[in-house]
C-alpha positions in Angstrom: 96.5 103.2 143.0 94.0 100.8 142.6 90.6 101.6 141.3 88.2 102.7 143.6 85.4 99.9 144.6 82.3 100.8 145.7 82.5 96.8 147.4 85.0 97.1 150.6 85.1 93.5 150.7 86.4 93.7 147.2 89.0 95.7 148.1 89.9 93.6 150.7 89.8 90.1 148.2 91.9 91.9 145.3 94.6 93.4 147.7 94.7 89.3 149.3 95.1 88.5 145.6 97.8 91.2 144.7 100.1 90.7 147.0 100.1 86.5 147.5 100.4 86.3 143.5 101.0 89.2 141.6 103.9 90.6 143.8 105.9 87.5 144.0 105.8 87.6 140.2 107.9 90.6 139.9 111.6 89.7 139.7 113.3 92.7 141.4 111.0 93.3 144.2 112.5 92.0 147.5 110.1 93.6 149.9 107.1 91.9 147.6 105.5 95.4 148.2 104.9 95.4 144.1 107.8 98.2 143.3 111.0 97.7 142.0 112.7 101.0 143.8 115.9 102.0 145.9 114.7 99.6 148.8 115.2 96.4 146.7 118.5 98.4 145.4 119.9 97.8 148.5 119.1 94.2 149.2 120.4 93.7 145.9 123.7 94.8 146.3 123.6 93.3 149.9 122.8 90.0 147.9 125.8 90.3 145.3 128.2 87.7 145.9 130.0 87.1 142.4 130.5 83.9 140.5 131.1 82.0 143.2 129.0 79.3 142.6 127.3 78.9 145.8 123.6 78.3 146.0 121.5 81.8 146.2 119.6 82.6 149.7 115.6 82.0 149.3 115.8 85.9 150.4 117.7 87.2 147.6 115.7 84.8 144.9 113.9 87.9 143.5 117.3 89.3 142.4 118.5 86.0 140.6 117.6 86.9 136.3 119.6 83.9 135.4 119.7 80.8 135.2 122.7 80.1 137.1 122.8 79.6 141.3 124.3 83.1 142.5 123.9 87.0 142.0 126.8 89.1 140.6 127.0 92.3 138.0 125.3 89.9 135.2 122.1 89.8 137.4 122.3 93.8 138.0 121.5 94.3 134.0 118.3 92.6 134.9 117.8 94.7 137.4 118.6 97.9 135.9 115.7 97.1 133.6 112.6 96.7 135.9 114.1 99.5 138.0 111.2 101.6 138.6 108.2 98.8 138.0 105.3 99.2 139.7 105.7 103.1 140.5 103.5 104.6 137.6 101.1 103.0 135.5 101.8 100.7 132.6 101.9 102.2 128.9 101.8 100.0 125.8 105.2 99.9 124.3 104.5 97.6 121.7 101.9 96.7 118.6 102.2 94.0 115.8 100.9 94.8 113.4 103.3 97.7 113.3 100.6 100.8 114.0 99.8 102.1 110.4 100.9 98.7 108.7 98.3 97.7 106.2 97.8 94.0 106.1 97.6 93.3 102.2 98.3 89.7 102.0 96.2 86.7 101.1 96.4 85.7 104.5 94.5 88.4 106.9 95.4 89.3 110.3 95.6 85.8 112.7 96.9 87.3 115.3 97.8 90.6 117.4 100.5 91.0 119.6 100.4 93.4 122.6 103.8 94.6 124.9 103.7 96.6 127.9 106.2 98.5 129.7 106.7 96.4 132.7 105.1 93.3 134.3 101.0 93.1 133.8 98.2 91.6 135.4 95.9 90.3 132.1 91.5 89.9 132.6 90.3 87.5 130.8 88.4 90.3 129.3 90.5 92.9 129.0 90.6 92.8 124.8 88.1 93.9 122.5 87.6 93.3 118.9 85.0 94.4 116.3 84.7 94.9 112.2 83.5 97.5 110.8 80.9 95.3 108.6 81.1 92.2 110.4 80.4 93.5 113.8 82.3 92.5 117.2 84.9 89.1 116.9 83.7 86.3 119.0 86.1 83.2 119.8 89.6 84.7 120.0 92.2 83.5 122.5 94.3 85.8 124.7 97.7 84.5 126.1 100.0 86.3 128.2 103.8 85.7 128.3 105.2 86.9 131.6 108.8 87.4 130.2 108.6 89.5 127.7 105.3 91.3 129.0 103.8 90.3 125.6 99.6 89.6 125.0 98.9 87.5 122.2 95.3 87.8 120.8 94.9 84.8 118.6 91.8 84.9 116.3 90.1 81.6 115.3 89.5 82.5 111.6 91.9 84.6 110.1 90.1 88.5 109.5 89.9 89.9 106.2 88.8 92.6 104.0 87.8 94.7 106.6 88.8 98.0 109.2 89.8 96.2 112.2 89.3 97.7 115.9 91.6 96.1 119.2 90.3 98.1 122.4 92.9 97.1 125.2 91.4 98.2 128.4 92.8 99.8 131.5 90.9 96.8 133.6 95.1 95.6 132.9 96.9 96.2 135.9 100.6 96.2 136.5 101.6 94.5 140.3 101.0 97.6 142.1 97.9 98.0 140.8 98.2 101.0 138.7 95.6 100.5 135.6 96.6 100.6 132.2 98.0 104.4 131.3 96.5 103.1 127.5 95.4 106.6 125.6 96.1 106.5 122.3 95.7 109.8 120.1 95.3 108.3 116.2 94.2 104.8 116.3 95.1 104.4 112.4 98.3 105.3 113.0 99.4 105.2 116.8 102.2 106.9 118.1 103.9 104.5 121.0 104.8 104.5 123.8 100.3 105.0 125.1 99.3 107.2 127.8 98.9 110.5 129.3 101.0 110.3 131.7 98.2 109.2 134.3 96.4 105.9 135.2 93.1 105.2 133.5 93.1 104.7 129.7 91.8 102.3 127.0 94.3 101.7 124.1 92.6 101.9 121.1 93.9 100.6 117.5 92.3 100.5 114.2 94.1 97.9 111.3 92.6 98.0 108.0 93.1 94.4 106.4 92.8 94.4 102.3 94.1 92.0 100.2 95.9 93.0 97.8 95.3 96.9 97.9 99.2 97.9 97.0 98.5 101.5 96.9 96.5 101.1 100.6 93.6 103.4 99.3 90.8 100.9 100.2 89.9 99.4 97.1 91.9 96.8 94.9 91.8 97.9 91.6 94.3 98.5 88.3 96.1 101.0 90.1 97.3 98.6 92.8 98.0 96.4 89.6 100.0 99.3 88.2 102.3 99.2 91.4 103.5 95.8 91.2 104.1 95.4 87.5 106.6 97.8 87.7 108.4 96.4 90.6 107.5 92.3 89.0 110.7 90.5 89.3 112.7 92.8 91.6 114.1 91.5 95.0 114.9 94.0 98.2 117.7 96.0 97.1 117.2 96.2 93.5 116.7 99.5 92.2 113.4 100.4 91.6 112.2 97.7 94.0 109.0 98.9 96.0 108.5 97.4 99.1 104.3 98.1 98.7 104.1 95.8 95.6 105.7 93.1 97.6 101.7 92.0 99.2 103.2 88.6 100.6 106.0 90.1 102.7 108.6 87.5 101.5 111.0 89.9 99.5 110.3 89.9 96.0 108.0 90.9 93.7 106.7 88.0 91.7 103.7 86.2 90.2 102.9 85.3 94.0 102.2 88.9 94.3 100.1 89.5 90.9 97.9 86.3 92.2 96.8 88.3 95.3 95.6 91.5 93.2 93.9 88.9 90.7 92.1 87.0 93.8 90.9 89.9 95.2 90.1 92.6 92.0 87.3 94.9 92.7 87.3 94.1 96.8 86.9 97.3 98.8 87.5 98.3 102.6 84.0 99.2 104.3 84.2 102.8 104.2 83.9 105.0 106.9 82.5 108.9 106.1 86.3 110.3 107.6 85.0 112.3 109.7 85.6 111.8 113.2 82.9 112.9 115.7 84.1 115.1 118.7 82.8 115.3 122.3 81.4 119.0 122.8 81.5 118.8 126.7 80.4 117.9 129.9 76.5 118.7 130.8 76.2 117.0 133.9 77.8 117.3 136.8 78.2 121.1 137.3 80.7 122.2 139.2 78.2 124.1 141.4 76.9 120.5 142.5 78.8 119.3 145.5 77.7 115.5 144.9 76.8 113.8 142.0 75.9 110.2 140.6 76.4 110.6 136.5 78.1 112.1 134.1 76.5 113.1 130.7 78.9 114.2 127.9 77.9 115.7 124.6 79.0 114.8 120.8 78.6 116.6 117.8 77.2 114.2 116.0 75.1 110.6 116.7 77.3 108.6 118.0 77.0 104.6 117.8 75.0 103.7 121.3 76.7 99.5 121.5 79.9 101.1 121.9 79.1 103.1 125.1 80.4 101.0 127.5 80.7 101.8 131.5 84.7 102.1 130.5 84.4 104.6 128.0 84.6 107.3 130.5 85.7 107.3 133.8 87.4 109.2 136.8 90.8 110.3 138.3 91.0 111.8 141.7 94.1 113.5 143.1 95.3 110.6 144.8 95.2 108.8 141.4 92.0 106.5 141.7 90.2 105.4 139.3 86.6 105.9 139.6 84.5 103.4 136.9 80.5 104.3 136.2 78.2 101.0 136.9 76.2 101.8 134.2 76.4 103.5 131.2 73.5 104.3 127.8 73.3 106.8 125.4 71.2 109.7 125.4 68.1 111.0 123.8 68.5 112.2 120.9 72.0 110.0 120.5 74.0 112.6 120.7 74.8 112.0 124.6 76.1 109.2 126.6 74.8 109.0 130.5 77.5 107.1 132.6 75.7 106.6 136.4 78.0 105.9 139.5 76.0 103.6 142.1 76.7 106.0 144.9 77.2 110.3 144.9 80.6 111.5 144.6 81.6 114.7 146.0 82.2 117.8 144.1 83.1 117.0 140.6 86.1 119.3 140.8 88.3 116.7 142.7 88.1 114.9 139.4 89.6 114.4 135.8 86.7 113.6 133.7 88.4 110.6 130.6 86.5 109.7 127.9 87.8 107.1 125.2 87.9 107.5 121.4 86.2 103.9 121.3 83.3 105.5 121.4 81.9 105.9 117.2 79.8 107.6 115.4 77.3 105.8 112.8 79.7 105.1 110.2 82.4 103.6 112.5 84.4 106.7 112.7 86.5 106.8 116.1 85.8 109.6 118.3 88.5 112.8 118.2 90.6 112.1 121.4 89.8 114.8 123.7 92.1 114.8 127.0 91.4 114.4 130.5 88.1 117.3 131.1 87.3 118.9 133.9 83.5 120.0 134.8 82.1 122.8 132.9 
């Protein structure tokens, strides 16, 4: 389901835009209806007509996955895979840097690398990024491959030396229009595929970049020195080799390596106090109130008001909708954040009530994830 707009012309401009683009981009789909399902299974096999060699109907085009000019059993592997596109919501499938991979090089992180399940639709602003010290990244470039589903966040000065956060944000649609299923429980060390299991979700990841910390405790010091002297002149496969010592990635242990500890000696990770701060629950609405305009959630702790954003928390009906706040501040006190909906809703207990771990507490610790809520 798309997400609910408050805008019926809206509606009506993104469904024109859905189905004259976004549909015909789905190889599979034969009805264009944005689902690859038992329908186009049929066309399919009514379109198979072996290595023959003649030239493909413009009707059975979608079912064509190579490059040559009919449709026979080789075309059905392609099929097989985007059977069943478009009928839930898209999870993340892939992260690069490999989720819980310390970059320890001399290099920093250049670039991110995003997969998803199946075919995505990609806002231009879909991506966040900020530092822990340095605040949020300006400037990077976000590409989108169609093929492999892959997003490419490119940044224009490579990061370094710091705790890195990527927000990925369920304004990503696959054809259907089913919002980025994009939950993720441990942003240090996330567990893929994302998702709950229901649309809605921002997929949140946090990369600590250090050069030359071997050990990965945050701080470059003789103990990280200690780990690659004893592996200094091994190769992969020699005993006693240890892959952590090998900072540069390219196999060996070597003076290359030593260097990177040497550049970077006494550098440290901005620390965060490693405690994570936990939503307590939901003030506002009741579920005595049979219309409401905003929601007001409670923390345990003061949480960081710039990173309370209008998609930090948001709504899932029965039927699937997602239900996105027009505003959203934090709370006296800053222990709350107030998301406000531009019209009343009815009865809160139609609802799931999602709130996002991007939401941090003073020292940049990531909220606890907490699980769709329901009113108090």
């Amino acid at each position: 389901m798309r997400r609910k707009l408050i805008n019926s012309i809206a509606v009506i401009v993104a469904s024109v835009f859905f189905s004259s683009v976004a549909y015909a981009q789905l190889p599979g789909d034969f009805d264009f209806d944005g689902e690859v399902n038992l329908v186009d299974l049929v066309t399919f096999v009514d379109c198979l007509s072996g290595p023959t060699g003649g030239s493909v109907s413009s009707n059975c085009d979608p079912g064509n996955f190579d490059p040559d000019t009919d449709i026979d059993l080789r075309d059905f592997a392609g099929f097989q895979a985007r059977f069943g596109f478009g009928q839930g919501p898209p999870q993340i499938v892939i992260f690069a840097p490999t989720p819980g991979e310390w970059v320890v090089d001399d290099i920093g992180l250049t670039e991110v690398k995003i997969g998803f399940s199946e075919p995505v639709i990609v806002p231009t602003d879909a991506v966040d990024v900020w530092l822990l010290s340095g605040g949020t990244v300006n400037g990077f470039t976000t590409s989108y491959d169609p093929d492999t589903f892959v997003l490419t966040v490119a940044f224009a000065q490579p990061l370094r030396d710091d705790q890195v956060t990527v927000v990925v944000d369920y304004t990503i649609e696959d054809v259907a229009g089913h919002p980025l299923d994009g939950e993720i429980l441990d942003p240090k060390n996330a567990v893929l595929p994302s998702g709950n299991g229901i649309n809605g979700g921002q997929g949140v990841f946090r990369i600590r970049v250090l050069q030359g910390d071997a050990n990965r405790d945050g701080v470059v010091n003789a103990a990280d020195e200690a780990i690659v002297n004893d592996s200094l002149g091994l190769c992969d496969g020699d005993t006693g080799f240890n892959a952590m010592a090998d900072l540069n990635g390219d196999g060996c242990v070597d003076a290359a390596d030593a260097n990177i500890i040497a550049a970077a000696f006494g550098n440290q990770l901005p620390a965060t106090d490693n405690v994570p701060p936990v939503l307590t629950g939901i003030r506002e609405p009741t579920v005595e109130q049979q219309d409401f305009d905003r929601i007001i959630v409670d923390f345990n702790e003061i949480v960081s008001d710039p990173r309370i954003t209008v998609h930090t928390c948001f709504l899932v009906d029965g039927f699937g909708n997602v239900v996105v706040p027009t505003t959203a501040v934090g709370g006296p006190f800053g222990r709350t954040a107030v998301y406000n909906f531009l019209e009343p809703l009815a009865q809160c207990d139609t609802y799931t009530i999602n709130v996002s771990n991007a939401i941090t507490d003073f020292s940049g610790e990531l909220l606890a994830a907490s699980g769709p809520l329901t009113c108090p």
